[in-house]
Structures are given as C-alpha cells and as structure tokens.
Residue frames as qw, qx, qy, qz and C-alpha x, y, z in Angstrom:
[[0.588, 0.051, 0.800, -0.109, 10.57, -11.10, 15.11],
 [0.015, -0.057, -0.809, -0.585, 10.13, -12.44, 11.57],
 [0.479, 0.529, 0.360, -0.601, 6.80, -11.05, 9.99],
 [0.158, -0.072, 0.740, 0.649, 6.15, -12.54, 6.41],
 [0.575, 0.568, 0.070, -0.585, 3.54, -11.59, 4.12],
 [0.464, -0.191, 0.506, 0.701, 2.75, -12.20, 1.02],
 [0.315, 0.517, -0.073, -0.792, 1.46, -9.26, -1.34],
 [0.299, 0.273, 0.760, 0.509, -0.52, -10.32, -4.44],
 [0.110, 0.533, 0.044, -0.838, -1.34, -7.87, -7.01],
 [0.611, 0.582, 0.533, 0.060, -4.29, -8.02, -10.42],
 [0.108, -0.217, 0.423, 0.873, -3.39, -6.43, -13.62],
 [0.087, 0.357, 0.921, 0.131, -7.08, -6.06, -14.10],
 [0.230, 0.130, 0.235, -0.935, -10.05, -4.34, -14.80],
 [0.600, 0.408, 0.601, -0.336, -13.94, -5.60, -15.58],
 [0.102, 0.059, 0.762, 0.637, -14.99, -6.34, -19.05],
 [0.541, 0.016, -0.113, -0.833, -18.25, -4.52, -20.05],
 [0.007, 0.042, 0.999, 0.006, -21.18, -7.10, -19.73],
 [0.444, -0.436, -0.565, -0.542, -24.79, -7.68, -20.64],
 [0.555, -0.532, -0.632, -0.097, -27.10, -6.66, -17.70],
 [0.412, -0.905, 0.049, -0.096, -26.60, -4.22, -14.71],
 [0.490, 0.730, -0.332, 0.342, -22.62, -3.06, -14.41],
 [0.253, -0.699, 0.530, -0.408, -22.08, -2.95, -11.20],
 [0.889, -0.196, 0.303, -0.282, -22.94, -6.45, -10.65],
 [0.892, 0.428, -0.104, 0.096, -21.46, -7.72, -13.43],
 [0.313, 0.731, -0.531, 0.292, -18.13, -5.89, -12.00],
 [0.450, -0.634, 0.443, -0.446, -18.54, -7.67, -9.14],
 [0.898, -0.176, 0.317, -0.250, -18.59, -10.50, -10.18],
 [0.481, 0.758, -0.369, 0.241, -15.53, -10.04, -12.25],
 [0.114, -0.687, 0.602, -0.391, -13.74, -9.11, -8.97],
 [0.768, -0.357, 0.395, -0.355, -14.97, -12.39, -7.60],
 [0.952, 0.271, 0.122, 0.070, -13.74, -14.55, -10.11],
 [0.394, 0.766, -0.303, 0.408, -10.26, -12.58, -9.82],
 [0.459, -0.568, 0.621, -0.287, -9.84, -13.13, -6.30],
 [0.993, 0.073, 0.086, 0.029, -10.77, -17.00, -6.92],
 [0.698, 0.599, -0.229, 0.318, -7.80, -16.78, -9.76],
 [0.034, -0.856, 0.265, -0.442, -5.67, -14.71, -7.06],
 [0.735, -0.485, 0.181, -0.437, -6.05, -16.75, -4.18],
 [0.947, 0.290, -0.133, 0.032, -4.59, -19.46, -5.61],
 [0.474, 0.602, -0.411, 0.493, -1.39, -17.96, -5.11],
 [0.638, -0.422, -0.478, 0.431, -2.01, -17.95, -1.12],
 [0.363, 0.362, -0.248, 0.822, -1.55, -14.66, -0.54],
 [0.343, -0.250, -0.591, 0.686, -2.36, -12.23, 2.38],
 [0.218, 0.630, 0.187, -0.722, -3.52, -9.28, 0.77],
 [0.455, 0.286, 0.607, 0.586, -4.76, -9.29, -2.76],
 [0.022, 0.560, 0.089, -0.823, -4.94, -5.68, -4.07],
 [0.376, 0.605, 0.599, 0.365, -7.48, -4.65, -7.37],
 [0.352, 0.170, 0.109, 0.914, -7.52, -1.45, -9.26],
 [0.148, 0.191, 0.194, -0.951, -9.37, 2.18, -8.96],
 [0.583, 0.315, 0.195, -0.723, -13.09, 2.22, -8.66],
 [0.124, 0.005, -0.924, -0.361, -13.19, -1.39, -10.60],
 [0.246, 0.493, 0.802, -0.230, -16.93, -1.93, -8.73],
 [0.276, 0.779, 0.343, -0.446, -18.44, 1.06, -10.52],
 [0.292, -0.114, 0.686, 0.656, -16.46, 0.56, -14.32],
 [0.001, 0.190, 0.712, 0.676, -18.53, 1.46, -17.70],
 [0.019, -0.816, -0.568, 0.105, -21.10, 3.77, -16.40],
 [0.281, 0.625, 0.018, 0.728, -20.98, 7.43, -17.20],
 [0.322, 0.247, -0.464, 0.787, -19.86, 9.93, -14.62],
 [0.415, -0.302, -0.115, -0.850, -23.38, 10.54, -13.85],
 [0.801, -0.085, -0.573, -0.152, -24.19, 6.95, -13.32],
 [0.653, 0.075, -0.639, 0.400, -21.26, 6.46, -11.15],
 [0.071, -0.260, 0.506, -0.819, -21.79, 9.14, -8.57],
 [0.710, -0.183, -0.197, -0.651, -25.85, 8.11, -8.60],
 [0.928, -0.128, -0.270, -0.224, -25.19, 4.53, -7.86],
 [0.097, 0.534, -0.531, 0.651, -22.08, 5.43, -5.19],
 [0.702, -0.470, -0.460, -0.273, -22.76, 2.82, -2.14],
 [0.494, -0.764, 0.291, -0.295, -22.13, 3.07, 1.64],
 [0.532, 0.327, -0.651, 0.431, -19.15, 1.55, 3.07],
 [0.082, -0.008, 0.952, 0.294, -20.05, -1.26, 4.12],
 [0.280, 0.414, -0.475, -0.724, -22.05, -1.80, 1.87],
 [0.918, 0.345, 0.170, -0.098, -23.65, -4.71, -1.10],
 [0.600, 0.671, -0.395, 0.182, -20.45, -4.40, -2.92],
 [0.047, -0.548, 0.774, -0.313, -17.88, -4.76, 0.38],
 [0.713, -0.181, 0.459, -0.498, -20.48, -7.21, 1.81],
 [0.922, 0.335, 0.043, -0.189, -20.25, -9.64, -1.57],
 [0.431, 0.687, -0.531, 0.246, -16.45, -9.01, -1.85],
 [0.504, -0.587, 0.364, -0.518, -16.36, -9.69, 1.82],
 [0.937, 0.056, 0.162, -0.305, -17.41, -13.24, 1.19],
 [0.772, 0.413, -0.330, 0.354, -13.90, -14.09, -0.84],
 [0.018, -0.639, 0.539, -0.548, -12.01, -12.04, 1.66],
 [0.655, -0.390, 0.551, -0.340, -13.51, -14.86, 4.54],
 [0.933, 0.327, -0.097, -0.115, -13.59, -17.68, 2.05],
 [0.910, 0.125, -0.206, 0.337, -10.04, -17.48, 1.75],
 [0.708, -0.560, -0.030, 0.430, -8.58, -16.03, 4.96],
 [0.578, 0.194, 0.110, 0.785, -7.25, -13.06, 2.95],
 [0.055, 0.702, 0.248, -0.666, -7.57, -9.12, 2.94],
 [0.435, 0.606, 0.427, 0.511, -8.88, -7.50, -0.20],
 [0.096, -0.356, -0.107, 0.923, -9.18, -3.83, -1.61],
 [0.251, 0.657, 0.710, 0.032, -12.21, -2.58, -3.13],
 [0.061, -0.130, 0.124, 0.982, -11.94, 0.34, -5.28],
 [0.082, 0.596, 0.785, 0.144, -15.52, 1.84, -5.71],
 [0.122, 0.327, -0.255, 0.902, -17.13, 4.97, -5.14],
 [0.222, -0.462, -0.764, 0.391, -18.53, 5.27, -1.92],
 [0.309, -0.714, -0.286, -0.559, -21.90, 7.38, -0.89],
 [0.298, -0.097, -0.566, 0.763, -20.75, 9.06, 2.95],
 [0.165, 0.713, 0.458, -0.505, -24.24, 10.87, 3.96],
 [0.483, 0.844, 0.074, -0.222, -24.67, 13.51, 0.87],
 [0.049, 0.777, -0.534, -0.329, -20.98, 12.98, -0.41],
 [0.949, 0.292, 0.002, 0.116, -19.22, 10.91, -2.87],
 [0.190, -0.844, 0.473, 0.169, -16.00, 9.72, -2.83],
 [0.613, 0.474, -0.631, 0.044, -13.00, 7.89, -4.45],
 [0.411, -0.598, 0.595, -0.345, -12.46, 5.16, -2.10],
 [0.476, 0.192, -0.853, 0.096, -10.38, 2.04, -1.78],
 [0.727, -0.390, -0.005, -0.565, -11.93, -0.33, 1.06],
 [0.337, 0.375, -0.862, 0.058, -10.07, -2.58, 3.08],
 [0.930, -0.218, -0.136, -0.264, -11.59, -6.23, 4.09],
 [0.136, -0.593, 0.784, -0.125, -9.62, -8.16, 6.34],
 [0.002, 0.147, -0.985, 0.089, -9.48, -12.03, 6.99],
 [0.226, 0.380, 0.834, -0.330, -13.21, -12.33, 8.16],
 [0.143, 0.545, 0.690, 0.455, -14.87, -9.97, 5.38],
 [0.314, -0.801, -0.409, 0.304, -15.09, -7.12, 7.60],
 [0.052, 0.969, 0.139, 0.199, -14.48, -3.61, 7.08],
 [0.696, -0.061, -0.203, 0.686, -10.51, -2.75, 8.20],
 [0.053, -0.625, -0.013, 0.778, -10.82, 1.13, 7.51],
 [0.338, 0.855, 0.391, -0.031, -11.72, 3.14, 4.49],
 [0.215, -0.437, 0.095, 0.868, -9.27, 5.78, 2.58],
 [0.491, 0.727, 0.476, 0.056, -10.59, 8.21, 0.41],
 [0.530, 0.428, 0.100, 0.726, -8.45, 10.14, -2.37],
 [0.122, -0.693, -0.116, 0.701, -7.24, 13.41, -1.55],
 [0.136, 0.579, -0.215, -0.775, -6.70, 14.30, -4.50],
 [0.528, 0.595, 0.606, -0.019, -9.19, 13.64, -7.56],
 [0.357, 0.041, 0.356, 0.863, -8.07, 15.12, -10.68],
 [0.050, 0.138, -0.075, -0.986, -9.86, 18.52, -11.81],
 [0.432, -0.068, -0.683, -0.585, -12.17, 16.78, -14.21],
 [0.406, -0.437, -0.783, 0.176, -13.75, 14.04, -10.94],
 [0.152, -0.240, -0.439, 0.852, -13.76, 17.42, -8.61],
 [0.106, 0.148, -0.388, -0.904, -15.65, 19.11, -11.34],
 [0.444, -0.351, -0.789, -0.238, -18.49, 16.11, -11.84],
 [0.480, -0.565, 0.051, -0.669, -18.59, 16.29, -7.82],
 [0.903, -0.131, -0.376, 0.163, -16.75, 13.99, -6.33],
 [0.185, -0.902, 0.253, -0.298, -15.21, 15.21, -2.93],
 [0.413, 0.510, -0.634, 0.409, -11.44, 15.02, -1.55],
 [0.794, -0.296, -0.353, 0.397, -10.41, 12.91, 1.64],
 [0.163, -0.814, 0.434, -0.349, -8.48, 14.83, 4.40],
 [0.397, -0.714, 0.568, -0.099, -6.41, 12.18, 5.69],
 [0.244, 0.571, -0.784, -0.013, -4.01, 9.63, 5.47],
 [0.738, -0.383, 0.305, -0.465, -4.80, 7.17, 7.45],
 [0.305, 0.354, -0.883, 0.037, -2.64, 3.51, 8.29],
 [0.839, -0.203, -0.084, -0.497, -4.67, 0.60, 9.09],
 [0.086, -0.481, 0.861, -0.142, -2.96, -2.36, 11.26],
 [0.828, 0.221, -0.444, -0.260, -3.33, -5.59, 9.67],
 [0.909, -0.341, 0.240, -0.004, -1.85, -9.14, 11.30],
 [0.856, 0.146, 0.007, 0.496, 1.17, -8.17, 9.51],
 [0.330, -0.225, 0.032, 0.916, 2.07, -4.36, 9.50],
 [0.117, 0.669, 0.320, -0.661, 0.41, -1.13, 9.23],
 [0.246, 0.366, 0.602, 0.666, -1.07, -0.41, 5.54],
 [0.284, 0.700, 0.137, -0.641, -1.95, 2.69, 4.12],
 [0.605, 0.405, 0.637, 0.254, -3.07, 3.92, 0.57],
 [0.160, 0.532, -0.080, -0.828, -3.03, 6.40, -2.32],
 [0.555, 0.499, 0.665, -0.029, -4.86, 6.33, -5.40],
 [0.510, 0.749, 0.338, 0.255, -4.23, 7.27, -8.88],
 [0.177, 0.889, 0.089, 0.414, -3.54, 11.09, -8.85],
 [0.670, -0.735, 0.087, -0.054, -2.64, 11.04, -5.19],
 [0.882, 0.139, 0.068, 0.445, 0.70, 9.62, -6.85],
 [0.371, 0.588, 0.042, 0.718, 1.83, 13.47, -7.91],
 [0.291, -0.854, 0.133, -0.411, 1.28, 15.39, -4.26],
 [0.535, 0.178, -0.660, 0.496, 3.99, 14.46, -1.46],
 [0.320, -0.365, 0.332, -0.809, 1.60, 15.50, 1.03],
 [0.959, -0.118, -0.123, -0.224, 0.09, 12.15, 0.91],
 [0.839, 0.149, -0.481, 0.206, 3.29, 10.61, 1.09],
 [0.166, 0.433, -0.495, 0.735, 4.77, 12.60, 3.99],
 [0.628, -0.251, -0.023, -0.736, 1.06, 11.88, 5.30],
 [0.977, -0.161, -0.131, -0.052, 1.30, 8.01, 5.43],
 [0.750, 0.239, -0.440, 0.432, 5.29, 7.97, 6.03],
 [0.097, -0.391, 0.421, -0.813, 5.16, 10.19, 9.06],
 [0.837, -0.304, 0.203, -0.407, 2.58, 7.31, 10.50],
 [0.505, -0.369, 0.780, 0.003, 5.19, 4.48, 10.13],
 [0.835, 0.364, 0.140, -0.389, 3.16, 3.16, 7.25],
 [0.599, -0.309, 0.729, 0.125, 4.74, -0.62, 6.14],
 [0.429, 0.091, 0.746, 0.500, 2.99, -0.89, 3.45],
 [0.258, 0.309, -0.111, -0.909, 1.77, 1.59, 0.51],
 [0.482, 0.354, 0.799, 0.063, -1.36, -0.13, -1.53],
 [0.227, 0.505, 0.136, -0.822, -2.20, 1.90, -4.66],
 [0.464, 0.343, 0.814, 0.072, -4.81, 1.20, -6.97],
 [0.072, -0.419, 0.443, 0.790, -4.59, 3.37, -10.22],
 [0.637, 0.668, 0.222, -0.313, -6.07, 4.27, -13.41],
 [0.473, 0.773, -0.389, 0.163, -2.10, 4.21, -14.81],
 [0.853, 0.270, -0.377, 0.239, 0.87, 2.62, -14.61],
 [0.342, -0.936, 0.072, -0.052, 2.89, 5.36, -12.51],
 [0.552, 0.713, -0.254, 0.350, 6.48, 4.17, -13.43],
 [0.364, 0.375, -0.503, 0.688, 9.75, 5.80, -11.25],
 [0.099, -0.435, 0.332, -0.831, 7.66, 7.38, -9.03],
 [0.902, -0.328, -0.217, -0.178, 6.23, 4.16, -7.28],
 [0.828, -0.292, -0.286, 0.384, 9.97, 3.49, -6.32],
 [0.342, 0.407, -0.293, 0.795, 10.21, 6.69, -5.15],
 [0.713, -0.462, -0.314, -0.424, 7.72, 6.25, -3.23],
 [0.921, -0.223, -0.275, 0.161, 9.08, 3.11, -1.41],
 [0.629, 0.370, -0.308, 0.611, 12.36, 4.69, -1.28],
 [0.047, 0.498, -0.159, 0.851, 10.99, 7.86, 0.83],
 [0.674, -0.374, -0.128, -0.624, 8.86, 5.94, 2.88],
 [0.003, -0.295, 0.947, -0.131, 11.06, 2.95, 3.30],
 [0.745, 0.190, 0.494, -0.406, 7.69, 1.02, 2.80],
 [0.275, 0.086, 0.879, 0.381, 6.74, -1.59, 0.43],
 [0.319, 0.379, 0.095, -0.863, 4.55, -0.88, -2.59],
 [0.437, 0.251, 0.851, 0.148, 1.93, -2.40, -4.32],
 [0.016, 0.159, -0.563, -0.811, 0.82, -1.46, -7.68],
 [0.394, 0.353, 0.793, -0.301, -2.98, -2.06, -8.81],
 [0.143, 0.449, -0.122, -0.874, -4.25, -1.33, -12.49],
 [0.783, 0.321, 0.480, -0.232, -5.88, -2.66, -15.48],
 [0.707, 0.604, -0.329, -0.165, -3.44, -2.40, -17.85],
 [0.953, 0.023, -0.302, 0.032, -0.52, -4.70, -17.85],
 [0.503, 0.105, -0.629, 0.583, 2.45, -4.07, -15.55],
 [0.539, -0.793, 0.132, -0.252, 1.63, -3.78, -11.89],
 [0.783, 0.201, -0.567, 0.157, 4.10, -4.14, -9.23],
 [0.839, -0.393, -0.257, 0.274, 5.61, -5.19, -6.22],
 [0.433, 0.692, -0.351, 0.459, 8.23, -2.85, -5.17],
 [0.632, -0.258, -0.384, 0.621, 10.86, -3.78, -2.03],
 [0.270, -0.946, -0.088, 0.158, 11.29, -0.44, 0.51],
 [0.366, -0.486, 0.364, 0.705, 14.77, -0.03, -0.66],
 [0.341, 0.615, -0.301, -0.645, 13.30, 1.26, -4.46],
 [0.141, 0.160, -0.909, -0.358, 13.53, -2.23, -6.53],
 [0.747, -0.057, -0.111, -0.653, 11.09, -4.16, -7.82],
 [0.104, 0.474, -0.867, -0.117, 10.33, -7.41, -6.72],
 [0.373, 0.205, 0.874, 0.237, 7.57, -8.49, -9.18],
 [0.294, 0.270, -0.210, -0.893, 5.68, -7.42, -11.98],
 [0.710, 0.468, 0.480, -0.214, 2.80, -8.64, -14.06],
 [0.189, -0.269, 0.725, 0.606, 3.31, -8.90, -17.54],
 [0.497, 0.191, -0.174, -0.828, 0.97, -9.48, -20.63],
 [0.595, -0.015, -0.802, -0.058, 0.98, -13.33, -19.77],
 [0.447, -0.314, -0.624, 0.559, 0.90, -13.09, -16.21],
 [0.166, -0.658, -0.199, -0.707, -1.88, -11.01, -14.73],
 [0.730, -0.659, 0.054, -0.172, -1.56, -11.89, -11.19],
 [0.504, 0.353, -0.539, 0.575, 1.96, -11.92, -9.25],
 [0.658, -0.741, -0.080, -0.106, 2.53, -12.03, -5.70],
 [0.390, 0.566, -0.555, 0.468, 6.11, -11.60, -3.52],
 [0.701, -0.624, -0.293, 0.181, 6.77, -12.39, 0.11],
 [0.164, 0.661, -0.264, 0.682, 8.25, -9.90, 2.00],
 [0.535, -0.520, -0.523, 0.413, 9.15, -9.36, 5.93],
 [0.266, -0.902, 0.052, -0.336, 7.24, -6.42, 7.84],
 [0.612, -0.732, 0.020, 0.300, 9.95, -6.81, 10.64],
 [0.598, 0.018, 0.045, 0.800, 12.78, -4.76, 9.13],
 [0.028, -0.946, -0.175, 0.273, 13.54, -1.39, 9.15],
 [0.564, 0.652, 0.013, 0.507, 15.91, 1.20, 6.76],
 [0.540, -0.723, -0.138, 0.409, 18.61, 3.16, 8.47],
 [0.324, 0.922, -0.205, -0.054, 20.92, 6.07, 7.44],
 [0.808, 0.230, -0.335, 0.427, 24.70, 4.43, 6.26],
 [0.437, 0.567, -0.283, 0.638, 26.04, 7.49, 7.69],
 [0.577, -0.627, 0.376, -0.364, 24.58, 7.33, 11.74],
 [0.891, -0.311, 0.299, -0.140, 25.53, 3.23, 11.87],
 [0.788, 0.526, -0.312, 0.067, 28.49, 2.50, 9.42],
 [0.227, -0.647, 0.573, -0.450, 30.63, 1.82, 12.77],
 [0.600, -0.175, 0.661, -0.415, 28.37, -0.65, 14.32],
 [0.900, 0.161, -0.155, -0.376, 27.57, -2.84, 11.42],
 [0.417, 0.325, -0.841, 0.119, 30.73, -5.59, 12.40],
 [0.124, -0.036, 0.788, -0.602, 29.07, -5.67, 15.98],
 [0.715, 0.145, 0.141, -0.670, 25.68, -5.79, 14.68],
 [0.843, 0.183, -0.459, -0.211, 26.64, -9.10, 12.35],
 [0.289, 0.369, -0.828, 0.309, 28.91, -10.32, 15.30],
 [0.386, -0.071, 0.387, -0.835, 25.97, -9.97, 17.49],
 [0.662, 0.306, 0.371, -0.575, 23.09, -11.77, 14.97],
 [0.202, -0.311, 0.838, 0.401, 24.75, -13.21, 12.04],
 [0.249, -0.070, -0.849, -0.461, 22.29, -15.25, 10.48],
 [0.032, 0.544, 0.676, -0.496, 19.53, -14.12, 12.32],
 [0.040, -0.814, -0.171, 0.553, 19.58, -11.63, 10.07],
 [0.519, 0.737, 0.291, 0.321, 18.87, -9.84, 6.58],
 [0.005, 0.888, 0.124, -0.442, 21.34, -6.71, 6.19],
 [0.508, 0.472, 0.540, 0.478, 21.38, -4.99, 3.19],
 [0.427, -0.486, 0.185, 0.740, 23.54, -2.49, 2.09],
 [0.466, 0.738, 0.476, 0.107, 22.13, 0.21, -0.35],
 [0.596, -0.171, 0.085, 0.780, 25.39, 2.40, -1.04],
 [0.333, 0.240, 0.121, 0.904, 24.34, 4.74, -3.48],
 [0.275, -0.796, -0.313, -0.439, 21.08, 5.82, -1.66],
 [0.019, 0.526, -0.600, 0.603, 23.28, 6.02, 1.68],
 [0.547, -0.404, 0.403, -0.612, 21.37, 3.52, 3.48],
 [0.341, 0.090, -0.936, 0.001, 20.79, -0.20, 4.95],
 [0.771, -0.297, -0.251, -0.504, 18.05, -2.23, 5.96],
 [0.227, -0.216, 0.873, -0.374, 17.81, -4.85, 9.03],
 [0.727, -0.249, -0.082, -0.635, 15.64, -7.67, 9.03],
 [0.340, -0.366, 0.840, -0.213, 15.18, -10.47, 11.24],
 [0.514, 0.171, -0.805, -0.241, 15.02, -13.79, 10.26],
 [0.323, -0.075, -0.865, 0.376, 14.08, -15.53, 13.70],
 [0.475, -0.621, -0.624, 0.005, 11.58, -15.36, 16.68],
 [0.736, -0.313, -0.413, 0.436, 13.87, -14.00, 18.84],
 [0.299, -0.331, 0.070, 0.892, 14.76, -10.53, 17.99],
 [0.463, 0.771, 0.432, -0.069, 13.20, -7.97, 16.12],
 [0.691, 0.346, 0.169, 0.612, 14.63, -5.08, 14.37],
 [0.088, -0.799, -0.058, -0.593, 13.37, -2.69, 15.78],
 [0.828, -0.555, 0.072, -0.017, 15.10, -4.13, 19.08],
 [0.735, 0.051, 0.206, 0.644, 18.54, -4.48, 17.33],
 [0.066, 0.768, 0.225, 0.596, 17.80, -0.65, 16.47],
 [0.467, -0.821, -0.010, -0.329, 17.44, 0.34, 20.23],
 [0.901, -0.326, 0.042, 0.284, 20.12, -2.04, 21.31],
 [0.494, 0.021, 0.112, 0.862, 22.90, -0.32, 19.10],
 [0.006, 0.628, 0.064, -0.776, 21.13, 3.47, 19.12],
 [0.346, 0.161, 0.783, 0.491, 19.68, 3.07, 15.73],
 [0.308, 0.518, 0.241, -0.761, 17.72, 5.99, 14.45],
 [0.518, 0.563, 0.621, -0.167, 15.23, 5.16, 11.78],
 [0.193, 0.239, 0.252, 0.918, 15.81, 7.13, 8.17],
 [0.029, -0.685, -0.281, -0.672, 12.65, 8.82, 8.74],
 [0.502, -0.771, -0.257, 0.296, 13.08, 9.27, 12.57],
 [0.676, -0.183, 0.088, 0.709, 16.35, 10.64, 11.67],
 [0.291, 0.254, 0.327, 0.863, 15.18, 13.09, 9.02],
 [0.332, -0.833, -0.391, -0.208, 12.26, 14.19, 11.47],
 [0.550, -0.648, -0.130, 0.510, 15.14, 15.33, 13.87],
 [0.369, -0.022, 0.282, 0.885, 17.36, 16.71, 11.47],
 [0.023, -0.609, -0.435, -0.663, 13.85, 18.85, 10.51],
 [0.457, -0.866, -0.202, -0.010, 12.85, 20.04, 13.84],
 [0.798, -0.116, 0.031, 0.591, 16.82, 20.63, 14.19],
 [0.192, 0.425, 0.351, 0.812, 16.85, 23.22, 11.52],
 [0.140, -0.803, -0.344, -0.466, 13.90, 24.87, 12.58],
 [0.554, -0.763, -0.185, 0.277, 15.49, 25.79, 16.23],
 [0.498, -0.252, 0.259, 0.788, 18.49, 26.91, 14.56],
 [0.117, 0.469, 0.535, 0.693, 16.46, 28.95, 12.54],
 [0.257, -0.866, -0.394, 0.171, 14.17, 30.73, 15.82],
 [0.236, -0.801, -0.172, 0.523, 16.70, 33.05, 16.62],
 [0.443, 0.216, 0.452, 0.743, 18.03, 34.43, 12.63]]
C-alpha cells in the first residue's frame, strides 16, 4: 500500500551568541524547524551535536543532558506544534557516561528511541566520550528509521547493522559533507538517505544511489517525497516475471529498472497492494534477503572443506 513521506533536511548549524550556548543553540534549532516546517514535511533532520555547539570539549561533556531531557523537552514542543518528527543531535549524559547522540521526537514531542555513535573519532574517545553498541531501527507512521553519525560513515558494521534490520530509512547528521559514500550507503541498504550538516550541500538520496535533493548555498532547507512501500530486487532472480508483474499491476505501480547495478525496485502506487505482497505473490527475494542466503549458502558449502 502506498506509504509517502516527506524527508526535509537543514544545511545548518548555530551561530555563536551572547549569553549561555546551549540555549542560544536551541533556540536556533527552533527557529529552523519554524523555517523547515513550512515545507510540510514528516521528518525534519538537523546536524551533529548542534544543541551543545561553541563550547570547549570540556564544556560539552560537563553540560551533556539526559535523554529526555530540557533540550528534547523544548525541541519537543516544535515536533507537536507541527505534527512532525525531529532529530536532536546533542550530547547526552546516560548515568556516568557521555555520548554522541541523535534523538528522535515523533509527532507528539515524545521520545521515539535514542542512537548513540559507535564510532567517535580517536580525538572524542580520547576527551571521554563513550561508543554505542547498537544499531537500532525505530518504527515511525511511515517506515522503520535508523541512524549513523559523522564517523560512523567509514565502518560497514553500522551499515550491515541497520540493513540487516530492514532499516527504510538512514538519517545521518554529520560534521561533513560525506560525498559517494552516502549513495553507497543507500545503494547497500536499498534505504533512503538523509544528509544533515552545517555546511552547504545536504541531501536526499533515493535507495537506488541517486540523489533526489540537495541544499545549495541559496537554499538551506530541501525536502523530497518518497514512498516507504517499495522494495529493491536482484535483475537476475526476477528478469522473467517482470511482463507478468506489469500485466498483473500496470499502473498500480512504480518499476524501476537499475541495469548497471543489476537491480529493480517495486513500488505501489495504490491502497490495494503492497510490494512486499507483489514480492510473495511472484517469489520475490529481497536484494538483501537474497544476499543473506547466498551468505549462509557459502558458509555450508564451506563446513565440510
């Protein structure tokens, strides 16, 4: 069944201000969602650890706040205001630990779930800021979001981590741009990715590896609509069945043919069907169901060498 979103992403970060930082970032972020909001989206995604900006490393761990929080609680307020979900990058205080962590707020201002970097770069580990152990995918009123942050960009254990939970959409909120390896991301995940920084391109990227939107040095807020009902398949298990699959659904239906990566996407367009039902109907194995078999494959064929 048709599932539309739509994703809006800030090319933003606080501006230093007279009087107590954290506030001041916060109220930054608030006047960014306002700006954001505008656009109607669903989720609006801000960058790494924007609540706790222009303090020194000392500062930031010191003044590190529970989750939830003054900072999720005040964000909160925009998140119910306008019927959206936010992220909060901040660092959070967890009984004696600090961490990198992104907060998600859903529709009512409430708390969704919580990820916290796995990997911090040498230098954050070093200060005392401690690594996350898991992945985790949070289900939203549209599809199933997970996150990485920053560094977390360079280890494919995160990504194998959130793509091995089904995860629809990737949110990642950055100190940098990150380039190719956002739509390689998408590509390996077959998820959608959002982008989240303070300098000037963030983006949107589609699960088949394209972008589709950026910011820009005019345009600091962009948003896309996308549908969580579809799903990526391998060309080479279904390249049979696609005449019966359009004879079947025609115009019920997105499919989209991605030749040189070997695969194609389904989505539905209607009430009536999903995709993951047009999958089961013609024997459709997922790319990453597919490449879980083809791994557990190997290994049996490998017991008795």
């Amino acid at each position: 069944m048709a599932r539309y979103a739509r994703l809006t992403t800030c090319a933003w970060g606080p501006r230093k201000t007279a009087g107590d930082p954290v506030a001041g970032n916060v109220r930054q972020a608030c006047d960014m969602i306002d700006r954001a909001a505008q656009d109607g989206g669903d989720i609006i995604c801000l960058s790494e650890l924007f609540a706790h900006c222009h303090l020194s490393k000392e500062e930031q761990l010191a003044r590190a706040e529970a989750i939830p929080g003054p900072i999720t609680d005040t964000i909160g307020e925009k998140a119910r205001h306008h019927r959206c979900y936010i992220t909060v990058g901040m660092y959070e205080r967890h009984q004696d630990r600090v961490y990198n962590s992104v907060a998600l707020l859903d529709r009512t201002g409430q708390v969704a779930g919580v990820y916290r970097k796995v990997y911090p770069t040498p230098e954050a580990l070093a200060s005392g800021t401690i690594p996350g152990t898991e992945t985790p995918v949070f289900e939203t009123d549209f599809g199933r979001v997970g996150f990485a942050i920053c560094w977390d960009l360079h280890f494919l254990d995160v990504l194998q981590g959130l793509a091995e939970k089904d995860v629809q959409l990737i949110v990642w909120p950055s100190m940098y741009q990150g380039g190719f390896q956002l739509r390689m991301w998408a590509y390996l995940a077959g998820a959608y990715v959002v982008s989240a920084w303070p300098g000037n391109i963030c983006e949107i990227i589609d699960m088949n590896a394209y972008p589709l939107a950026s910011t820009n040095y005019g345009c600091p807020i962009v948003s896309a609509d996308v549908n969580f009902d579809r799903q990526v398949f391998l060309r080479c298990t279904a390249r049979d069945k696609w005449a019966a699959i359009r004879e079947a659904y025609g115009k019920h239906i997105d499919m989209e043919l991605m030749h040189a990566q070997g695969t194609f996407s389904i989505a539905s367009k209607t009430d009536e069907i999903s995709a993951d039902a047009i999958g089961r109907e013609f024997d459709l194995a997922t790319r990453n169901a597919y490449y879980a078999a083809c791994r557990q494959q190997r290994k049996d064929a490998l017991v008795d060498v």
